[in-house]
C-alpha positions in Angstrom: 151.2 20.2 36.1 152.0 18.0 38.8 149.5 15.2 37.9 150.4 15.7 34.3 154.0 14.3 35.4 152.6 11.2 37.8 151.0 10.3 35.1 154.4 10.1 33.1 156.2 8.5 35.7 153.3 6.0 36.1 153.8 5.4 32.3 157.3 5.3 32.2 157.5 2.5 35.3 154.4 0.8 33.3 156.4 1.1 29.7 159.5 -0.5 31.9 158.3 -3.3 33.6 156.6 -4.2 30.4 160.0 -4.4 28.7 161.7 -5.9 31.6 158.6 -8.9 31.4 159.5 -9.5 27.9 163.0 -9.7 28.2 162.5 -12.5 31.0 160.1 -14.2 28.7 162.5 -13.9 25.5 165.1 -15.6 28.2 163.2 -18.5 29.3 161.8 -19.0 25.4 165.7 -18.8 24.5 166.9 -21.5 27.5 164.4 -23.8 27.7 163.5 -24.5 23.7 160.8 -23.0 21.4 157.9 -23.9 23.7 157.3 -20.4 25.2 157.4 -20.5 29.0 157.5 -24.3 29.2 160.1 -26.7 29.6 161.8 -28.3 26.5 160.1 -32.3 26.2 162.6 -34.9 26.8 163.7 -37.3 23.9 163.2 -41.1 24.7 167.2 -42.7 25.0 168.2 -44.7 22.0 168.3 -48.7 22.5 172.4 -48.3 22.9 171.7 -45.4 25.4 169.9 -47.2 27.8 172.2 -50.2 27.2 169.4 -52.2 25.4 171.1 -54.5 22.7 170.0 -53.2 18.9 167.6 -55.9 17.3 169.2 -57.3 14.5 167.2 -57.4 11.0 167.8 -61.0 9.9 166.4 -60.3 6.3 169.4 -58.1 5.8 171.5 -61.8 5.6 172.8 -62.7 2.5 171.3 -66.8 2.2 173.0 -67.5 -1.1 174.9 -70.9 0.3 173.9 -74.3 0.3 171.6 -75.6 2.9 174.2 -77.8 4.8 173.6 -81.5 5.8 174.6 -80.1 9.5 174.6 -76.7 11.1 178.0 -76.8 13.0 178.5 -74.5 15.7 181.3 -74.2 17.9 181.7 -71.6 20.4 181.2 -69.9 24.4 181.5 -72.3 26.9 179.1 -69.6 28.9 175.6 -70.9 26.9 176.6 -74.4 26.1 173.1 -75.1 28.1 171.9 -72.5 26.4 172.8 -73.6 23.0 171.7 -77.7 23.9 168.3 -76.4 24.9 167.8 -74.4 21.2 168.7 -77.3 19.6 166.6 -79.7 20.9 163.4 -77.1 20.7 164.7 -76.8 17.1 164.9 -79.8 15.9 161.2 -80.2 15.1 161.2 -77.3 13.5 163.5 -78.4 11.1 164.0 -82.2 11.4 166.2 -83.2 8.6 169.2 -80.1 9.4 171.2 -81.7 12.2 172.9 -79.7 14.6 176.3 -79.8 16.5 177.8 -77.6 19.5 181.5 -78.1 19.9 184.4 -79.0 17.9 184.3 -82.0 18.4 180.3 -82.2 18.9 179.4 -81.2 22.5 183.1 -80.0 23.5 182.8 -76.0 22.8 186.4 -74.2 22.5 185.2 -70.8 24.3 184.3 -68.0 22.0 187.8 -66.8 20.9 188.5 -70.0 19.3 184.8 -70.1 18.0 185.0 -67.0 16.4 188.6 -68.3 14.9 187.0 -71.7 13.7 184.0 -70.0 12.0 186.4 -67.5 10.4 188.6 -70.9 9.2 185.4 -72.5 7.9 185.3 -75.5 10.3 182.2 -74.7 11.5 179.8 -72.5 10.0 177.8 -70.5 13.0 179.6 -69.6 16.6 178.1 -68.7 20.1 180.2 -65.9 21.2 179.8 -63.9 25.1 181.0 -60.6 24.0 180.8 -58.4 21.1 183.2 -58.6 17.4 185.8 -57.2 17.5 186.7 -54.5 14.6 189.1 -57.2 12.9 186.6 -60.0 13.3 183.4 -57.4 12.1 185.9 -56.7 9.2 186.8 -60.3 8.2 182.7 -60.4 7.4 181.6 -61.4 10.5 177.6 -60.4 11.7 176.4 -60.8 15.3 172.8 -60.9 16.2 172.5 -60.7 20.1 170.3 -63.4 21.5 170.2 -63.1 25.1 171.2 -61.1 28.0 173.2 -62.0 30.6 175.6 -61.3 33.5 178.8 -62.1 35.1 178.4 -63.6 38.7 181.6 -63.1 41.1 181.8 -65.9 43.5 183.2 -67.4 46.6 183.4 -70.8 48.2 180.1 -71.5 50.4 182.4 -71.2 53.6 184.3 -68.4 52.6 184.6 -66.1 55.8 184.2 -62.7 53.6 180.5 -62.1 54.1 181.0 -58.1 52.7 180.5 -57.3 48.9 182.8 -55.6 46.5 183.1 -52.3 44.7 183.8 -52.5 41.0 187.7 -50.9 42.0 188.6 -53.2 44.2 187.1 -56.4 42.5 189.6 -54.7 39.6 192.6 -54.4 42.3 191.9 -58.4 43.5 192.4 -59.4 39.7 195.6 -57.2 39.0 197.4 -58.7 42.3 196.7 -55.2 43.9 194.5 -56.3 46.7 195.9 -59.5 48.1 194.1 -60.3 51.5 190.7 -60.2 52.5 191.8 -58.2 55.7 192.1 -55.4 52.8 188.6 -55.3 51.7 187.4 -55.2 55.5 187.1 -59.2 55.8 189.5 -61.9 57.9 193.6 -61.7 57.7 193.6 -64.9 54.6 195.3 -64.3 51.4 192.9 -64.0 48.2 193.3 -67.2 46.1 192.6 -65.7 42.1 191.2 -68.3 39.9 191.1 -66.9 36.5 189.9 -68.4 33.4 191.1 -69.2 30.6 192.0 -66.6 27.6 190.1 -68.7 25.2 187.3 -67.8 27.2 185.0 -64.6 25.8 184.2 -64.4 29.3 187.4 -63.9 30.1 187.6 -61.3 27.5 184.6 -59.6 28.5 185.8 -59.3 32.4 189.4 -57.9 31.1 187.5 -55.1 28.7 184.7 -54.3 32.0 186.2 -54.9 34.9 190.3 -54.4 34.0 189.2 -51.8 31.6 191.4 -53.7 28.7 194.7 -53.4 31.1 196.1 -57.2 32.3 195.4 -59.2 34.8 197.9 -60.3 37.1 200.4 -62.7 36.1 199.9 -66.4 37.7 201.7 -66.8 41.5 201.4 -69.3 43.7 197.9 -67.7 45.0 196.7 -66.4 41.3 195.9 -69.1 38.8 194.9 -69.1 35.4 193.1 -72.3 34.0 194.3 -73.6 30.5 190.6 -75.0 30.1 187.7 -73.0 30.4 185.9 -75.4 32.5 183.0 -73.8 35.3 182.8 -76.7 37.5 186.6 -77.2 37.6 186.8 -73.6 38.7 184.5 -73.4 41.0 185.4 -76.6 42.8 189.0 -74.6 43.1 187.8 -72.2 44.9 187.8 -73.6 48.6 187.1 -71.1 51.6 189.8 -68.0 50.4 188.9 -68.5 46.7 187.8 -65.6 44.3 186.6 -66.8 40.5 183.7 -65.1 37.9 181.2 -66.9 35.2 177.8 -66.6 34.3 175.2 -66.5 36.5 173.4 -69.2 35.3 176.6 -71.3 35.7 176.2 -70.4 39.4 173.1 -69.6 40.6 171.9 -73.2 41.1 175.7 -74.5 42.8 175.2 -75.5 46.4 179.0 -75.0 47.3 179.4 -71.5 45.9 178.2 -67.4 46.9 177.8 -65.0 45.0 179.7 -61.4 45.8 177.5 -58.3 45.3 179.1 -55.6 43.0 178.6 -52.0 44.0 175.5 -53.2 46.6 174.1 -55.3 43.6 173.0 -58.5 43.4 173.8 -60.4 39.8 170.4 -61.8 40.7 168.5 -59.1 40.1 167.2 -59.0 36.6 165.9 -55.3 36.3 169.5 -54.1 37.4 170.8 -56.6 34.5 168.2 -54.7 31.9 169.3 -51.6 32.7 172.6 -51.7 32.8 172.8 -50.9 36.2 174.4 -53.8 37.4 178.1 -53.6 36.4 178.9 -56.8 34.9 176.2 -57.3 33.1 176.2 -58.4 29.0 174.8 -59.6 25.7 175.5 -63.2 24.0 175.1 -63.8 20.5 175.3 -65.7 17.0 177.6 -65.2 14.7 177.7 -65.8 11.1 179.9 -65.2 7.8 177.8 -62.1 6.2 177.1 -64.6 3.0 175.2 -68.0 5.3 172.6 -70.4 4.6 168.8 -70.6 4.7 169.3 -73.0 7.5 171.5 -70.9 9.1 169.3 -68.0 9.1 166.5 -70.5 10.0 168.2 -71.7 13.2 168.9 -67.9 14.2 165.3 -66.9 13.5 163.9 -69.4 15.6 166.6 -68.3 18.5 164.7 -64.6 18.5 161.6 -65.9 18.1 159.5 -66.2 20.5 159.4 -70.0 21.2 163.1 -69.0 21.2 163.4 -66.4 23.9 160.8 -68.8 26.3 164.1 -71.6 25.9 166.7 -68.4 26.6 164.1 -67.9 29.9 164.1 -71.5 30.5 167.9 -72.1 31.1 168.1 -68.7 33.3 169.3 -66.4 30.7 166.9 -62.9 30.4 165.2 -62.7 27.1 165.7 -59.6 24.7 162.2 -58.3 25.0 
């Protein structure tokens, strides 16, 4: 009798641990997905994820218009070298379509008043440094992102500050929060603000990333917004306790200027600009009416192309692919 009722006991601790193992199996089949006892596989991040622009199907233009005697473009003062460059690899493409940058030629109004221009029909394609907005994507507008780039923050050569800045207080420098130097750890010298001007997508771009859309300060005798969206201008301005922003590609090649890590990164480096990491970084683009021309939609082809992307390499901006 006795081993009769080990041998229950034995079953009955078998029968439970049995139940007990399929109950923790059932668990991690339940938690982890429908791979039983494995891990659930990771999905690949979309292109707007992982911050990569979304490639833009050029067939889906409507080309019904006229071929133009000239492809007028007016637009972001940020790739006007950009924009010179693609038209003269362009041109033997297409050697009979003339091509203009500015309004008047070679005198571009920034991307707001681009954007304004093409939507007036005085011009008929625009360079812009930041995305539509609703109203404009509304109105008929298309972009097609061209190039990456990023927003350099910069200092006079002789600037004492030699720290960097976090994205907060480069954001408390260009609401009037953060006034000295002293208050970011450098030298006891006020922070001379040189902003650019509203016409700028630039501009518009630093207020929606850096500002997060709220204003900047209002101009005082050390804060100082430009009526002209002029790089060179700016950066001349900026003397040894001045503060500005622009492309890097605007920059990178000045002897008299610094650049200003943001949160420890460089806007040098080109992986952080890929990934998103780096804070200020961006894409540029064309934009057409939705209804264009076969020469429009040639120019733009060529521009992603890549022949294109080697010219958006060229000038210092970071190709799409």
């Amino acid at each position: 009798m006795a081993k009769r009722s080990n041998n229950r006991e034995t079953l009955t601790l078998v029968l439970s641990l049995l139940i007990t193992l399929g109950l923790l199996g059932f668990g991690v089949w339940y938690f982890r997905g429908s791979l039983p006892f494995g891990f659930k596989q990771q999905t690949q991040p979309s292109a707007s994820q992982s911050g990569a622009p979304q490639a833009f199907d050029t067939s889906s233009l409507d080309t019904s218009l006229p071929n133009p005697n000239v492809l007028s473009i007016d637009g972001s003062v940020t790739i006007v070298a950009l924009m010179k460059q693609l038209q003269i690899a362009f041109n033997p493409v297409n050697p009979s379509l003339s091509t203009t940058y500015g309004l008047p030629n070679g005198s571009p109004n920034g991307t707001n008043k681009g954007i304004q221009n093409l939507k007036d029909g005085r011009v008929l394609m625009a360079g812009s440094s930041r995305p539509l907005r609703p109203d404009e994507a509304q109105a008929g507008l298309v972009q097609v992102p061209i190039a990456r780039d990023a927003l350099a923050v910069a200092v006079g050569i002789n600037n004492p500050y030699k720290g960097e800045l976090t994205i907060e207080q480069l954001k408390g420098i260009f609401q009037g929060k953060i006034t000295n130097w002293s208050q970011v750890g450098g030298p006891n010298l006020p922070i001379k603000v040189i902003n650019r001007s509203p016409d700028s997508g630039t501009y518009t771009f630093f207020q929606e990333v850096v500002l997060l859309e709220e204003p900047f300060a209002p101009d005082s005798a050390n804060f100082t917004t430009v009526k002209k969206d002029e790089t060179t201008s700016i950066l001349r301005a900026l003397g040894d306790n001045g503060i500005s922003y622009s492309t890097v590609s605007q920059i990178e090649n000045q002897k008299t200027v610094r650049f200003i890590p943001i949160n420890g990164i460089s806007p040098t480096d080109k992986t952080a600009i890929e990934d998103g990491t780096y804070p200020i970084s961006r894409v540029v683009y064309l934009v057409v009416p939705g209804k264009t021309s076969p020469a429009a939609k040639q120019f733009i082809d060529f521009t992603i192309s890549a022949r294109g992307q080697q010219v958006v390499q060229r000038v210092g901006f970071i190709p799409l692919k």
